[in-house]
Each structure stands twice: as C-alpha cells, then as structure tokens.
C-alpha positions as CSV (number, residue, x, y, z in Angstrom):
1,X,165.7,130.2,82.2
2,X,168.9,129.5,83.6
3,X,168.0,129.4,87.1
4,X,165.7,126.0,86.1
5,X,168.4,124.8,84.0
6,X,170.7,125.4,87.1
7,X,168.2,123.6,89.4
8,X,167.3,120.5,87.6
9,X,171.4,120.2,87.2
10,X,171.6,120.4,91.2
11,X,168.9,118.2,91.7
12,X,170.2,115.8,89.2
13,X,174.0,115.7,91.0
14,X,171.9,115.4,94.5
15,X,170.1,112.1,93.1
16,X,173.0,110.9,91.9
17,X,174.9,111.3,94.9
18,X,172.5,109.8,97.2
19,X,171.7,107.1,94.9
20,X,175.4,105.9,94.7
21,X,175.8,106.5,98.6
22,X,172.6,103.8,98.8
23,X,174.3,101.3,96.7
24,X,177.7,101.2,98.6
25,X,175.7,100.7,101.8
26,X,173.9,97.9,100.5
27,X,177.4,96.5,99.2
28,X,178.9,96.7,102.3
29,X,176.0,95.5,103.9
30,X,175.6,92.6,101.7
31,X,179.5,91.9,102.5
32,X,178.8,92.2,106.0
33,X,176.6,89.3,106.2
34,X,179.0,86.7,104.8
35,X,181.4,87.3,108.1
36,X,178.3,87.7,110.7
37,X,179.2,90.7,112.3
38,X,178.3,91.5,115.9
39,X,174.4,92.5,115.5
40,X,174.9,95.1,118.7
41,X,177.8,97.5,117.1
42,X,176.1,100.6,116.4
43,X,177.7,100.3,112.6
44,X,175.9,96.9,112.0
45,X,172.7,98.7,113.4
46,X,172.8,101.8,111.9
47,X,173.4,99.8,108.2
48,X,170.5,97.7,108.6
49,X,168.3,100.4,110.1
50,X,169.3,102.1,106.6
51,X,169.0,99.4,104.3
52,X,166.0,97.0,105.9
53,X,163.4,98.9,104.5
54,X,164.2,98.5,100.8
55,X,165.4,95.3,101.7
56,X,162.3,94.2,103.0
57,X,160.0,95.6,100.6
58,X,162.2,93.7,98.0
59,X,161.8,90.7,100.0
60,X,157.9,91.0,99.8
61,X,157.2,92.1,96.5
62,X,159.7,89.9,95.2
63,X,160.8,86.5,96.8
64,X,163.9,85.9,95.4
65,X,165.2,83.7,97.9
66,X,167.7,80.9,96.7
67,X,168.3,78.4,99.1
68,X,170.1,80.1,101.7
69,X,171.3,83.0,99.2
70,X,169.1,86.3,99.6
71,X,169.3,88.2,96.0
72,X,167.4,91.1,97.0
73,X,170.7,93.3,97.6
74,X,171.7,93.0,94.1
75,X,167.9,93.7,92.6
76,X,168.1,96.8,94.7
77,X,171.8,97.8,93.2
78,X,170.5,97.0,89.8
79,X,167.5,99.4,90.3
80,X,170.1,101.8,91.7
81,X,172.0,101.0,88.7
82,X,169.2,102.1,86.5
83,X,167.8,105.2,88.0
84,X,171.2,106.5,87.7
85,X,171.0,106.1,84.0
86,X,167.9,106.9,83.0
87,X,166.6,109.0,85.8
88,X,170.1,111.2,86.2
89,X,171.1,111.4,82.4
90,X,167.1,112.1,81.9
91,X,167.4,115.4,84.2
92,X,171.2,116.1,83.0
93,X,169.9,116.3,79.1
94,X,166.8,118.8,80.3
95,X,168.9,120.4,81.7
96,X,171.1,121.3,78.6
97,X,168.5,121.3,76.2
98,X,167.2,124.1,79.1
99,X,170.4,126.1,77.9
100,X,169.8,126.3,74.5
C-alpha cells in the first residue's frame, strides 16, 4: 500500500510543479505584452508557442475581451490557481489517508 500512497504523492508534487511552471509563463508572458517585445527572438516564440493554445481556447470559449485589455491570462492563472488547491491537496490527502 505504500507504493500507491508513494505514487499518488509523486504524481501530486509533478502536477503541482508543472502547474506553477504554467502560471509563471503566462505571467511573464502577460508582462511581455505591455512592452511589445521583438516577435522574432526565439524567447518571445517559444512563450507564445507554449501559452497560445490555452490562450486561445480561453479566447474562444470565453470572450473576455475589454476594450483593448485581454483577460484571458488571468482566467487561466485563476484555473491554475484552483487545480492547485483542490486537484493537488485532493491527491496529497489520498495520499495520507493511503498511509493509515
């Protein structure tokens, strides 16, 4: 039993890592766009390759357009924001109730 307990623990820390990794690269990204960066450096590229997709999807699902003020960034963060505390602290409690 405490090889699945072990497991879920791993795969919760994975989750959480990648999850907050997502969020600061939609935060810088985010911050990018207020100083229009050079769309050719491969930094720009590779952040938008990364982050377009959710982006996007937000954008369709969800037009949350204000003006000239894209809030789509910040409903992505806040589902980020929310997976980490119910998905993460959901797999960190099987886990310990696993041990008992």
């Amino acid at each position: 039993m405490f090889v699945a307990k072990n497991l879920i623990e791993a795969v919760a820390w994975i989750i959480d890592i990648l999850l907050s990794s997502y969020m600061w690269i939609l935060i810088i990204r985010a911050v990018l766009s207020w100083v229009n960066p050079d769309p050719y450096n491969p930094i720009v590229r590779a952040l938008y390759a990364i982050t377009e997709p959710v982006l996007s999807f937000m954008r369709r699902k969800f037009p949350l357009m204000a003006g000239s003020i894209d809030f789509s960034p910040m409903v992505a963060i806040l589902i980020i924001l929310f997976l980490r505390h119910f998905l993460v602290k959901t797999l960190f409690d099987l886990a310990i109730r696993m041990a008992a």
